[in-house]
C-alpha positions in Angstrom: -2.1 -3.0 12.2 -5.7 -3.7 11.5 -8.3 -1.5 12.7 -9.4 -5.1 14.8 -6.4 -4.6 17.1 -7.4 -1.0 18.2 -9.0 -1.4 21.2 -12.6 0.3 20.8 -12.8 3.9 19.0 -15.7 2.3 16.9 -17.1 5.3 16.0 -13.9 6.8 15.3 -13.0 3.4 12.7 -16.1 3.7 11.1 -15.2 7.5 10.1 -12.3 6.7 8.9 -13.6 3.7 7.3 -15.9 5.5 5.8 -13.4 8.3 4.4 -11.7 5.7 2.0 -14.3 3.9 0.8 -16.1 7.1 -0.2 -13.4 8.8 -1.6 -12.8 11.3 1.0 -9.6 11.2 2.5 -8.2 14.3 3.5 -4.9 15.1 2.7 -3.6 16.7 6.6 -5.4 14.8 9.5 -4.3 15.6 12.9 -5.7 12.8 15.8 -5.6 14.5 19.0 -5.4 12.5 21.8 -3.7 11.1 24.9 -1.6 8.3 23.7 -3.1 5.5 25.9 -6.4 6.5 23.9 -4.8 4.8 20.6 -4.3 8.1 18.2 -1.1 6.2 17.1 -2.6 2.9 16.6 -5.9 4.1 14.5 -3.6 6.1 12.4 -1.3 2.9 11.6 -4.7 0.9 10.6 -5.9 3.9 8.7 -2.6 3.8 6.6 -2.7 0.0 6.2 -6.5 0.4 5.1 -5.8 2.8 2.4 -3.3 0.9 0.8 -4.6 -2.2 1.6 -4.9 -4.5 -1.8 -8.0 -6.6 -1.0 -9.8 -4.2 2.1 -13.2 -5.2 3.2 -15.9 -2.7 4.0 -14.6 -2.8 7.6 -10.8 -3.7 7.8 -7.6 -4.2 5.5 -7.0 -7.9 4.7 -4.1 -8.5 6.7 -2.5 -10.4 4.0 -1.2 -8.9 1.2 1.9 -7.5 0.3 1.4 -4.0 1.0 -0.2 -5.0 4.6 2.5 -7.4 5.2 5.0 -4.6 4.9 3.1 -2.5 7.4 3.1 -4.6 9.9 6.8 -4.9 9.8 6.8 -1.3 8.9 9.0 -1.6 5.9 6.6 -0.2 3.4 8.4 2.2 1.1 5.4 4.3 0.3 4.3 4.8 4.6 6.7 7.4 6.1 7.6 8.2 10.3 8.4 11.3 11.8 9.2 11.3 15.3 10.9 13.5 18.1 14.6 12.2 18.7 17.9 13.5 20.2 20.4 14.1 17.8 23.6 12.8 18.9 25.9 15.3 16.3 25.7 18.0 14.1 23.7 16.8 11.1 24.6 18.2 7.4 21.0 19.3 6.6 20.4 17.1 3.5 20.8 14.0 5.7 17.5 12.5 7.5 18.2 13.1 11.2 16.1 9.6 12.3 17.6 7.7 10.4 20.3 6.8 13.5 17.2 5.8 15.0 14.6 4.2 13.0 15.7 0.5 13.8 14.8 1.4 17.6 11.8 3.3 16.5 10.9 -0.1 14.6 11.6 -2.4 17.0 9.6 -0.1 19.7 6.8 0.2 17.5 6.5 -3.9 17.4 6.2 -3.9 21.4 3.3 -1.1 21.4 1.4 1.0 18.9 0.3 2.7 22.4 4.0 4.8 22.5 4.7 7.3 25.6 7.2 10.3 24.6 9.0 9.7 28.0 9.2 5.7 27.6 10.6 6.5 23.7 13.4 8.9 25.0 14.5 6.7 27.5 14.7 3.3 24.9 16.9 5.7 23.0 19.3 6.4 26.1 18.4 10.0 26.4 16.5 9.7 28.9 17.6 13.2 30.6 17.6 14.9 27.4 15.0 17.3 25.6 13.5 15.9 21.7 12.5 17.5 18.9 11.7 17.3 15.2 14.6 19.5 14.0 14.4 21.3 10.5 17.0 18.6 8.8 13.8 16.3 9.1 11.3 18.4 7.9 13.2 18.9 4.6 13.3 15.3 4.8 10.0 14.2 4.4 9.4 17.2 1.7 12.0 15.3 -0.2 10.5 12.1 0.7 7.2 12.8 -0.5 8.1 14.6 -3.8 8.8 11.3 -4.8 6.7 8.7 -7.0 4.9 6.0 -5.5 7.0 2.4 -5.1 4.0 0.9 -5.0 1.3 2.7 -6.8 -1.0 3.7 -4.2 -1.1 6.7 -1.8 2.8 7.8 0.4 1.9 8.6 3.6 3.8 10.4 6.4 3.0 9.7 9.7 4.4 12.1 12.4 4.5 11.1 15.5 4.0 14.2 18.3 4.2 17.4 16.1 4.1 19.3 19.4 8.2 18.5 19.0 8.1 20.9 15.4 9.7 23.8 16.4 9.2 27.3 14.1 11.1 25.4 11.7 8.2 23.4 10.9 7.2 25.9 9.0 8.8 24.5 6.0 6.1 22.2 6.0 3.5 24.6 5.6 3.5 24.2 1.4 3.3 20.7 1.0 1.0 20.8 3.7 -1.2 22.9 2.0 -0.8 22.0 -1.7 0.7 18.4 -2.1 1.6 16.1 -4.7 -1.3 13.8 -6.0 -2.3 10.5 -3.8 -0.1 12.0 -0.7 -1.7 12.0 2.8 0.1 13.5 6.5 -1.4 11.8 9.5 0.1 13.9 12.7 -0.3 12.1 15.7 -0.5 14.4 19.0 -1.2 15.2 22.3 -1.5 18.5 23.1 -3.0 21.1 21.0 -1.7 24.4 22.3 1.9 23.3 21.9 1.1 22.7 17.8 2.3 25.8 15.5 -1.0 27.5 14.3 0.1 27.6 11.1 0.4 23.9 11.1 -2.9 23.2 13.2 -5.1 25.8 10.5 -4.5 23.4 7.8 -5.2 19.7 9.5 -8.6 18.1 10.0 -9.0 17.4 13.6 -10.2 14.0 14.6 -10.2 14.1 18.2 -9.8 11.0 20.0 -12.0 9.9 23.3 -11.1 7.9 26.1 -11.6 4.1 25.3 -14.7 2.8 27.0 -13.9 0.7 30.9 -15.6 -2.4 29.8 -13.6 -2.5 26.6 -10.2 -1.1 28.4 -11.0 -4.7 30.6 -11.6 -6.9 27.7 -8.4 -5.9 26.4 -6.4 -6.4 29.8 -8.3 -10.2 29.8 -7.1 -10.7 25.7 -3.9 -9.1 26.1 -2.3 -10.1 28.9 -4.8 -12.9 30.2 -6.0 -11.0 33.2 -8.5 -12.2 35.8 -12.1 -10.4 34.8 -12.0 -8.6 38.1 -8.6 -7.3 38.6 -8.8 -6.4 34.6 -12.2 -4.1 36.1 -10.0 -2.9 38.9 -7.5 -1.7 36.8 -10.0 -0.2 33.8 -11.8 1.3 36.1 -9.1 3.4 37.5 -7.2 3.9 34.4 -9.3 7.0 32.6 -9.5 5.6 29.3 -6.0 4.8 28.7 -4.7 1.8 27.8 -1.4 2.6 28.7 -2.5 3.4 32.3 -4.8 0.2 33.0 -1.8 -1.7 31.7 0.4 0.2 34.4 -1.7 0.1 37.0 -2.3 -3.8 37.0 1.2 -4.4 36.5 1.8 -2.3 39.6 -0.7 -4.3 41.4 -3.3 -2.4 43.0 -3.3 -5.0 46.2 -0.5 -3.1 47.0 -1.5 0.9 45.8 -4.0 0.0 48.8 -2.0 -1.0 51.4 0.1 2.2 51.2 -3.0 4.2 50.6 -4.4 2.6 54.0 -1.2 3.0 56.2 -1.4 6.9 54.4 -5.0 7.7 55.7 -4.4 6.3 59.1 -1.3 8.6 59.4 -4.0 11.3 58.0 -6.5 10.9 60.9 -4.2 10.9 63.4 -2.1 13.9 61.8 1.1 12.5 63.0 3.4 14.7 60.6 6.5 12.1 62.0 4.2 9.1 60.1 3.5 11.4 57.0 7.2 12.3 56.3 8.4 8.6 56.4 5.2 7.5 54.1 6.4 10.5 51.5 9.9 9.4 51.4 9.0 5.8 50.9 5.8 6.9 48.4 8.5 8.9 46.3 11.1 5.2 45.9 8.4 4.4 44.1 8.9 6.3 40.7 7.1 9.1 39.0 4.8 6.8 37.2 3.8 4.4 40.3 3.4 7.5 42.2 0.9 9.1 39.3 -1.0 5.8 38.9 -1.2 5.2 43.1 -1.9 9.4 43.0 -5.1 7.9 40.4 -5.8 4.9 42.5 -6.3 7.4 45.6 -9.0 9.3 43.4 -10.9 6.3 42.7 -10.7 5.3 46.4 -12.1 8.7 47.5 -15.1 8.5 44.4 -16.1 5.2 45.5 -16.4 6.1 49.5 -18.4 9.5 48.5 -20.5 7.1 46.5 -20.9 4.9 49.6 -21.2 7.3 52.0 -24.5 8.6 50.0 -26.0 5.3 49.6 -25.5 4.4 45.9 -22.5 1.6 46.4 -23.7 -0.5 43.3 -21.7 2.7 42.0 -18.7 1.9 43.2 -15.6 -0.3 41.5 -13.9 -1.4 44.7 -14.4 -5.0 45.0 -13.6 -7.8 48.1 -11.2 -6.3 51.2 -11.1 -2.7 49.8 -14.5 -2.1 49.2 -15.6 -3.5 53.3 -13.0 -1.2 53.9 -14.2 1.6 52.4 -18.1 0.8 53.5 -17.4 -0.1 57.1 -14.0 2.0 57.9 -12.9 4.9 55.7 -16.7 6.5 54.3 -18.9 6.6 57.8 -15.3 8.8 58.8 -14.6 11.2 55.9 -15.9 14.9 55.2 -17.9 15.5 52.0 -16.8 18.9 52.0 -13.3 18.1 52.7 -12.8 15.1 50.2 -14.0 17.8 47.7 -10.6 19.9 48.3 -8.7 16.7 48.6 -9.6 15.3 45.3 -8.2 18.5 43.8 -5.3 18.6 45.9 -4.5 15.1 44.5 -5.4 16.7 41.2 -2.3 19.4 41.4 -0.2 16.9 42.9 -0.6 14.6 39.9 0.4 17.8 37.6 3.2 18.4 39.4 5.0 15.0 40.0 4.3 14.7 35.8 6.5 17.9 35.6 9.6 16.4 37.4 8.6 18.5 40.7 10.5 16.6 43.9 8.5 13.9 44.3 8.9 14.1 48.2 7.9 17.1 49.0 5.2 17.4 46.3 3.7 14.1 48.6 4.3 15.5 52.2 2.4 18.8 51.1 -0.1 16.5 49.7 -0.1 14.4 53.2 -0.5 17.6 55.4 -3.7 19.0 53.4 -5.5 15.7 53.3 -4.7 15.7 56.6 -6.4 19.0 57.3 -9.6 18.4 55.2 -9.9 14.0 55.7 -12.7 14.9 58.2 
């Protein structure tokens, strides 16, 4: 991958960039951030760039052998680590992903934007817990105590370290003190779930949420969207690529025709209405439900917006923004829209951590009930 294909993060390349071609590189980087924000991808073009045989000032070539290889990901110098399943007991000088590093590969071709959840279900265990066990971690110790195939620097990418359990400690040495030309790149999400011991010996690059306009560019390159359902869709998708993609693919026409039927049901308070809406809201699978849960906040944002005058604010567009000027803002409470939005809030938390989707929504339905005037 070629720092080109990561959808903005320009001050973020140029960093990086700027790292190699200074001499700087740091030998345990950790990027922090949500994977829709393109941690994964900047740290694939980061690793193509350093070994890159003809790099620009701005981007590896694309071309040569050694960036050829990484884009098949074959390169015998550029190491993975990711969480997996094991499926039997592993003798611990074996390399525990190795079962599953053609699906890894072929996963990898279809998105350098992953999701944990979407990567344990390709693998068939979907109900099932990851980690990076211990066998792995003496793994890439091994792997990196080797020489270079091809001359240049061996680099381990690791995928989610939040999956390292204590026994990622045996990491802590090489970490700290490795062999000449070798450079970890940890890729992750959530910092509190990272061993300290780990965390106190990475440089953090923290990555931010990629800009609207550019999350819509990409939607119009990518997947040849129309300019205004790709500004729906960036709009409401918080800097993630992964979400805009889900959320147009979902197709927000219909996120507000449920969200319509739902606030009429609201007004009136008929609890009969609410409990058939939940039960047919919660067919529609935890992600649909979290990206129509994020649709809903953008709804409510744009009709506050209206409601106090500054529209040209607002990303609703056609139907749904008449609607929401000339039906749903003159009829809504400031105050209460205030206590729904963080009602929404805690629903969203809770239907990410498997809580029953039906009742999280009917508990939902009966407090925007109470506050929607």
């Amino acid at each position: 991958m070629q720092f080109k294909d990561v959808i903005g993060q320009e001050t973020i390349k140029q960093k990086l960039i700027d790292s190699v071609n200074t001499g700087r590189i740091h030998h345990a980087q950790l990027f922090l951030g949500d994977s829709g924000h393109g941690s994964l991808a900047l740290a694939l073009a980061y690793a193509q760039y350093i070994n890159c045989e003809n790099r620009t000032q701005n981007d590896s070539c694309g071309e040569c052998g050694n960036c050829q290889k990484m884009y098949k990901l074959i390169h015998p110098d550029v190491h993975f680590s990711f969480p997996i399943v094991a499926t039997k007991k592993k003798a611990e000088d074996q390399d525990p992903n190795t079962d599953f590093y053609t699906q890894w590969r072929t996963y990898m071709q279809e998105t350098a934007y992953p999701a944990y959840r979407e990567w344990i279900t390709k693998i068939g265990k979907e109900n099932q817990q990851g980690n990076i066990p211990v066998a792995e971690a003496r793994s890439i110790i091994r792997k990196l105590s080797l020489k270079s195939y091809q001359g240049g620097y061996k680099v381990l990418i690791m995928w989610l370290p939040e999956f390292l359990g204590i026994e990622g400690n045996v990491l802590l040495k090489v970490l700290e003190e490795p062999t000449p030309k070798t450079i970890f790149l940890l890729v992750a999400e959530d910092e509190s779930k990272i061993l300290n011991t780990i965390l106190s010996r990475c440089q953090i690059l923290r990555i931010p949420r990629i800009k609207e306009d550019q999350l819509a560019t990409a939607l119009e390159k990518v997947i040849h969207a129309e300019p205004e359902k790709a500004q729906q869709a960036a709009s409401l998708a918080e800097g993630s690529f992964r979400r805009a993609l889900d959320i147009f693919h979902s197709g927000e026409d219909n996120y507000f025709e449920q969200f319509s039927d739902w606030m009429r049901s609201c007004f009136r308070f008929d609890t009969a209405a609410l409990l058939t809406w939940a039960n047919s809201i919660a067919g529609m699978g935890r992600e649909n439900i979290k990206n129509f849960l994020i649709y809903s906040l953008g709804v409510f944002r744009d009709s506050l917006l209206i409601k106090q005058g500054v529209e040209n604010l607002a990303t609703l567009r056609g139907d749904q923004l008449i609607w929401a000027r000339e039906k749903f803002a003159p009829n809504i409470s400031e105050d209460g829209v205030i206590k729904i939005v963080g009602e929404i809030n805690e629903a969203h938390y809770h239907i990410e951590r498997n809580s029953n989707p039906k009742i999280v929504m009917f508990d939902l339905s009966l407090t925007v009930g109470k506050n929607i005037r």
